[in-house]
C-alpha positions as CSV (number, residue, x, y, z in Angstrom):
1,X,-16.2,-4.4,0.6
2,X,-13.0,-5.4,-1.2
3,X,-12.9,-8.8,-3.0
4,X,-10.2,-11.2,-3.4
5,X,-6.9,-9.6,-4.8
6,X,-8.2,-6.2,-4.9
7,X,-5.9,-3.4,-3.9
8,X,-5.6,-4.0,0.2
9,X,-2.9,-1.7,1.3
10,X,0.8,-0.9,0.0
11,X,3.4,-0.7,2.4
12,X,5.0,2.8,2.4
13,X,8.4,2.0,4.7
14,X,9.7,4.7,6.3
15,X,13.0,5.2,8.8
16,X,10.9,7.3,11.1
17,X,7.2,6.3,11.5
18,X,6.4,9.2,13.9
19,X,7.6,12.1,11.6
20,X,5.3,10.5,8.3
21,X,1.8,9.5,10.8
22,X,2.3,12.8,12.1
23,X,2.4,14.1,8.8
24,X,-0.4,12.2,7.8
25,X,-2.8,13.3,10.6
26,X,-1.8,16.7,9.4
27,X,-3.3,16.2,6.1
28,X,-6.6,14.9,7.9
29,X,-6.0,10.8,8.3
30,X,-7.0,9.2,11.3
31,X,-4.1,7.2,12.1
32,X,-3.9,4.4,14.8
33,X,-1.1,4.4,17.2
34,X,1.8,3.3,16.6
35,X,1.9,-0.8,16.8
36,X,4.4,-3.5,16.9
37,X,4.8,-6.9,14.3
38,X,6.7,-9.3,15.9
39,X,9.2,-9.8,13.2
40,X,10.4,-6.6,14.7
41,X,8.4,-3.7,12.0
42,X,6.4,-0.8,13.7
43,X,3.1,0.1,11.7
44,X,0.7,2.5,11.7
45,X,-3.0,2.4,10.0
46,X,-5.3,4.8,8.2
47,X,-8.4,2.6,7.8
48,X,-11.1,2.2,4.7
49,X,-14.0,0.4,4.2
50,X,-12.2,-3.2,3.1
51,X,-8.7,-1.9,2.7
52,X,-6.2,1.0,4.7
53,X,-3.0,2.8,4.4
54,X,-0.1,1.5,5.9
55,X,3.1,3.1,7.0
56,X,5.6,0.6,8.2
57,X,8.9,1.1,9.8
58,X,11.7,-1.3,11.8
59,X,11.5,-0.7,16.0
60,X,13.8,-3.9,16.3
61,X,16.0,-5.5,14.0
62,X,17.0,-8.0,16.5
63,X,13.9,-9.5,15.4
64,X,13.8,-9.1,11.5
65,X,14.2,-12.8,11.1
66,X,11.2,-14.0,13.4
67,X,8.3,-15.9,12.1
68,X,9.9,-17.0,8.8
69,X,6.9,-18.0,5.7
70,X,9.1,-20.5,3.8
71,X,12.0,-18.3,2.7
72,X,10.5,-15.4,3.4
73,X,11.4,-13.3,6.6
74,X,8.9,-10.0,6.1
75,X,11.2,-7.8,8.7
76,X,14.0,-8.7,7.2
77,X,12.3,-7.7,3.4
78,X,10.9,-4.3,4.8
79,X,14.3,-3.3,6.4
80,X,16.4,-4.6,3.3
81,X,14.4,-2.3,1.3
82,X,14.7,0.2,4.0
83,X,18.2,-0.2,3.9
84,X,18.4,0.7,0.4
85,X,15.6,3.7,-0.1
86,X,12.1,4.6,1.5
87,X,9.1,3.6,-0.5
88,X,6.6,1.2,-0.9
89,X,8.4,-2.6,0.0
90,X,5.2,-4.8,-0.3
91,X,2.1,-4.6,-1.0
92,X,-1.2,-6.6,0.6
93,X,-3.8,-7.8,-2.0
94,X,-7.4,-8.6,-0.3
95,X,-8.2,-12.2,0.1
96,X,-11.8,-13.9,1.6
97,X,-10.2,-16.8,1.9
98,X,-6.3,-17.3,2.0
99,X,-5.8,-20.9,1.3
100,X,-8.2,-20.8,-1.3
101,X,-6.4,-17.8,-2.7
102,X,-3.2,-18.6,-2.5
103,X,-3.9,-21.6,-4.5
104,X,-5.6,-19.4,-7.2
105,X,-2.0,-17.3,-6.8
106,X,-0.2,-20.4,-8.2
107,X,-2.2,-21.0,-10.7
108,X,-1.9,-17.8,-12.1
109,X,1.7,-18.2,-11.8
110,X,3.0,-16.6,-8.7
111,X,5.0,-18.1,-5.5
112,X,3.5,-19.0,-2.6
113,X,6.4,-19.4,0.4
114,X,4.0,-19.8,2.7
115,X,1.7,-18.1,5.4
116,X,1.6,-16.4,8.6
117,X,-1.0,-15.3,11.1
118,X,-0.7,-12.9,14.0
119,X,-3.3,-10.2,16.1
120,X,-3.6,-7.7,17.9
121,X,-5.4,-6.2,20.9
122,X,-8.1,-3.2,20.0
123,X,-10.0,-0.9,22.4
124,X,-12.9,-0.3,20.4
125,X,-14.9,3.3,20.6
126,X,-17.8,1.9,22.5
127,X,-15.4,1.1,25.4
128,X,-15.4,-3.2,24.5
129,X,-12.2,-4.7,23.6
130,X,-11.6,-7.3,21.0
131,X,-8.7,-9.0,19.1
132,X,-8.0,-8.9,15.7
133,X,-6.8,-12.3,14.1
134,X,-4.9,-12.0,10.5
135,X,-3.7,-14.6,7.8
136,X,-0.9,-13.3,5.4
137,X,-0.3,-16.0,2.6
138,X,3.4,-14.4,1.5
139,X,3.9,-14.2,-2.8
140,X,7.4,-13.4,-2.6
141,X,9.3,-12.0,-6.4
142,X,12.8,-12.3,-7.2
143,X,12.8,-11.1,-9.9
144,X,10.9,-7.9,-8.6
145,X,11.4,-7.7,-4.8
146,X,9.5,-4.3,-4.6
147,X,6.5,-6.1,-6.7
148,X,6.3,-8.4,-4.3
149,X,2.7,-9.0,-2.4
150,X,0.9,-11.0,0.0
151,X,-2.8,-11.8,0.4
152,X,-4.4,-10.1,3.7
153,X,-7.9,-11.9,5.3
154,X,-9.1,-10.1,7.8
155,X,-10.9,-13.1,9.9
156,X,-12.2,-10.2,13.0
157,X,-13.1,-7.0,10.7
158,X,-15.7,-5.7,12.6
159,X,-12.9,-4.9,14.8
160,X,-10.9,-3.3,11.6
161,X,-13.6,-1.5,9.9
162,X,-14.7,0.1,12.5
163,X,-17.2,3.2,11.2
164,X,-15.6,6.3,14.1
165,X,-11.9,4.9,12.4
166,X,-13.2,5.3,8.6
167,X,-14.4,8.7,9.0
168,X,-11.7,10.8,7.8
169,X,-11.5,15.0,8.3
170,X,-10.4,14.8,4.5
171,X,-12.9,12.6,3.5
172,X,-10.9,9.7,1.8
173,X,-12.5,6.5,1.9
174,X,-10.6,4.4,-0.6
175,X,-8.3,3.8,-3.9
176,X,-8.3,4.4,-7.3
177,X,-5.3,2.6,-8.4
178,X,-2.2,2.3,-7.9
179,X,1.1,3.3,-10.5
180,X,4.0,1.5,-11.2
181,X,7.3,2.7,-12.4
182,X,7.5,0.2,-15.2
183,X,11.7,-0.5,-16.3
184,X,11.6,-0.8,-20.3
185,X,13.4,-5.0,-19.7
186,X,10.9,-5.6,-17.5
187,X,7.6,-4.4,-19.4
188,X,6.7,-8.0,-20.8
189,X,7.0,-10.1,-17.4
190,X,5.2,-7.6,-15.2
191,X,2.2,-7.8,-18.0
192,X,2.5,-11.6,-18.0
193,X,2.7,-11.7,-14.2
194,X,0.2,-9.2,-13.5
195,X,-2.3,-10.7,-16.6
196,X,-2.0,-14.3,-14.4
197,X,-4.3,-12.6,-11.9
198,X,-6.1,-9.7,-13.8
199,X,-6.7,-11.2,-17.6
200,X,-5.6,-9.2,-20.2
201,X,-5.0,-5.7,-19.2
202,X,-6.0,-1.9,-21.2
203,X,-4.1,0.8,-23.2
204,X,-4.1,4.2,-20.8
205,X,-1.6,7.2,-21.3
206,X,1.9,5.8,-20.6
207,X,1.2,2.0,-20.5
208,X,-1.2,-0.7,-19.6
209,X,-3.9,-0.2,-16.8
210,X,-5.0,-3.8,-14.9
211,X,-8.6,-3.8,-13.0
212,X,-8.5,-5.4,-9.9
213,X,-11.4,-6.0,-7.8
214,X,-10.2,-2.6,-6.0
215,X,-9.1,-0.1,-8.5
216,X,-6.7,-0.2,-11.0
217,X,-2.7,-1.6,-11.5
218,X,-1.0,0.5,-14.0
219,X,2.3,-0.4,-15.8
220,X,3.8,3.0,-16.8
221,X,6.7,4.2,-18.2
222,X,8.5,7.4,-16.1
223,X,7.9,10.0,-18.6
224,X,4.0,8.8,-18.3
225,X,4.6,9.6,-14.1
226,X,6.2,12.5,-14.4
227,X,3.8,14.3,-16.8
228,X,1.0,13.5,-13.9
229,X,2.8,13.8,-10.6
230,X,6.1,15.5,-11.4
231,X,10.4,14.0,-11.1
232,X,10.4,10.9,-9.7
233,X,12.5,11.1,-6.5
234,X,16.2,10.7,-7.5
235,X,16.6,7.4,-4.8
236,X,14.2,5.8,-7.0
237,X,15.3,6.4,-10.4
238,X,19.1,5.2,-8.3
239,X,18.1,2.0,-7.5
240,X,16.7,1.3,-11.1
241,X,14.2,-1.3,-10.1
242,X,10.4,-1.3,-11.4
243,X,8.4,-0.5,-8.1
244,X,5.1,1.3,-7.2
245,X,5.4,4.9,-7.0
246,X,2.3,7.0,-6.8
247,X,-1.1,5.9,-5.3
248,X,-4.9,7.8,-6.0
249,X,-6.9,7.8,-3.0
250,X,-10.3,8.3,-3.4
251,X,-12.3,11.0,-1.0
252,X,-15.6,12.6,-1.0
253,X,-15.8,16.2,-0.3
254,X,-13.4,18.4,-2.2
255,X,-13.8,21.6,0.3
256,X,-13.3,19.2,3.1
257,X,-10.1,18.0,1.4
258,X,-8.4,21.2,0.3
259,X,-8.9,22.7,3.8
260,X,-7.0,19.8,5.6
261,X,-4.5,20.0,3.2
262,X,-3.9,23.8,3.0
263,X,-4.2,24.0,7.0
264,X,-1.6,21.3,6.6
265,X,0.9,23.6,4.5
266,X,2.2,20.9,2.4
267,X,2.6,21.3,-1.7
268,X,-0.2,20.8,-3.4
269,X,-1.3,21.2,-6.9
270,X,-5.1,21.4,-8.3
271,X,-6.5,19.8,-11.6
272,X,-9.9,20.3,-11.4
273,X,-11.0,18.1,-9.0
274,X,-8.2,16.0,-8.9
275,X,-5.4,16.8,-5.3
276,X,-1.7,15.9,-6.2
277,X,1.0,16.3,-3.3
278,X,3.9,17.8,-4.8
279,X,6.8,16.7,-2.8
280,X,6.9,12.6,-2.8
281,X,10.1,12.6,-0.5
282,X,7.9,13.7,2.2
283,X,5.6,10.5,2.7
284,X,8.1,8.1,1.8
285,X,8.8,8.4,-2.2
286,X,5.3,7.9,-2.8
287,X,3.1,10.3,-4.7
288,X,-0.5,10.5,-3.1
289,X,-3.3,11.8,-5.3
290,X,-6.6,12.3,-4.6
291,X,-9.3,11.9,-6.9
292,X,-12.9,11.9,-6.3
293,X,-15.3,9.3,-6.1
């Protein structure tokens, strides 16, 4: 399982959710239906063992101001990013405990605005039903709205890990890391604000490499990116803010892999047993690697 601020799941907003989990599925995710937030964002789930992939999109922005953390409004944040470009808006951070970690959070130098809990009903394989119950303690940036994060405890996740959801035809089970497009002005405070939680981070190719508790936070520049994944889509390089970009998923069984994603017929490229999708624009300005493990 994933411990406290370990990768949970990044937020990969999209203006239609449909089109990208249908997509997805193609590519051999089991994604959940599509659900409802009550601050008025539409979400589906592709779920891990202690973290999942989430697509996020806005089904009513009548209701982007509901359930306000402090300042923070989390509709309004995903469709003012929306507004601007598709990509990842937010990203979760596992917590055990979120008092406990959000406390640890301002320590280490980050915001707290405050917290919010919500669930949902679930129809569980086995025919019994069950509802999930979630805190979110919101760390809201500025300075970096696209680097902003909020813990996610999972108080019910025997109905979120459920093992018939984390069996995957493509046999990802996880991440690697995760890469950030790193903006020259902004290398020192994203190495301050990221060594607050993470200690000092590690040289890699292109930047600095963090170790959370659920693979790795890298700081790189974009020619470091684009050597490993290709351009970086053009309404990211337009906005001009430091933001994730590319996330390595971990999966299992190459054979199993390459045949979902060749059935699939998206762009793909090989390097030995590393999968890189080709065409970011397609799942939200995102790259998605795979990498095994």
């Amino acid at each position: 399982m994933t411990a406290a601020f370990g990768i949970d799941h990044p937020l990969i907003a999209v203006r239609d959710i449909t089109a990208l989990r249908d997509r997805l599925i193609s590519i051999g995710f089991k994604m959940t239906p599509v659900g409802q937030h009550p601050w008025g964002t539409s979400t589906s789930l592709a779920m891990f063992r202690g973290c999942l992939l989430e697509i996020m999109g806005i089904y009513d922005d009548c209701l982007i101001d509901e359930k306000p953390a402090g300042d923070f409004r989390f509709g309004r944040h995903v469709y003012a990013h929306l507004e601007k470009r598709e990509g990842i808006a937010l990203t979760a951070l596992h917590s055990t405990d979120s008092l406990r970690d959000a406390a640890q959070a301002e320590r280490a130098g980050l915001q707290v605005s405050g917290h919010l809990e919500f669930g949902r009903d679930v129809a569980l394989p086995d025919g019994s039903k069950g509802r999930t119950r979630t805190t979110l303690a919101l760390l809201p940036d500025a300075a970096f709205p696209r680097l902003s994060f909020f813990l996610c405890q999972q108080h019910r996740p025997e109905l979120i890990y459920v093992p018939e959801w984390l069996d995957h035809p493509n046999t990802v089970h996880g991440y690697a890391g995760a890469s950030i497009l790193a903006q020259d002005k902004d290398l020192q405070a994203l190495t301050q604000k990221f060594s607050g939680l993470y200690g000092a981070p590690q040289p890699c190719d292109g930047g600095l490499a963090f170790q959370t508790a659920n693979g790795q936070l890298r700081l790189l520049t974009r020619a470091a990116i684009e050597a490993c994944n290709g351009p970086v889509p053009a309404p990211v390089l337009a906005e001009g803010e430091s933001c994730i970009v590319a996330l390595d998923l971990v999966y299992s069984d190459g054979e199993k892999l390459e045949k979902c994603l060749r059935e699939s017929q998206v762009e793909f490229a090989r390097h030995g047993r590393e999968f890189r999708l080709l065409d970011p624009t397609q799942f939200g300005n995102t790259f998605l690697n795979f990498v095994p493990g």
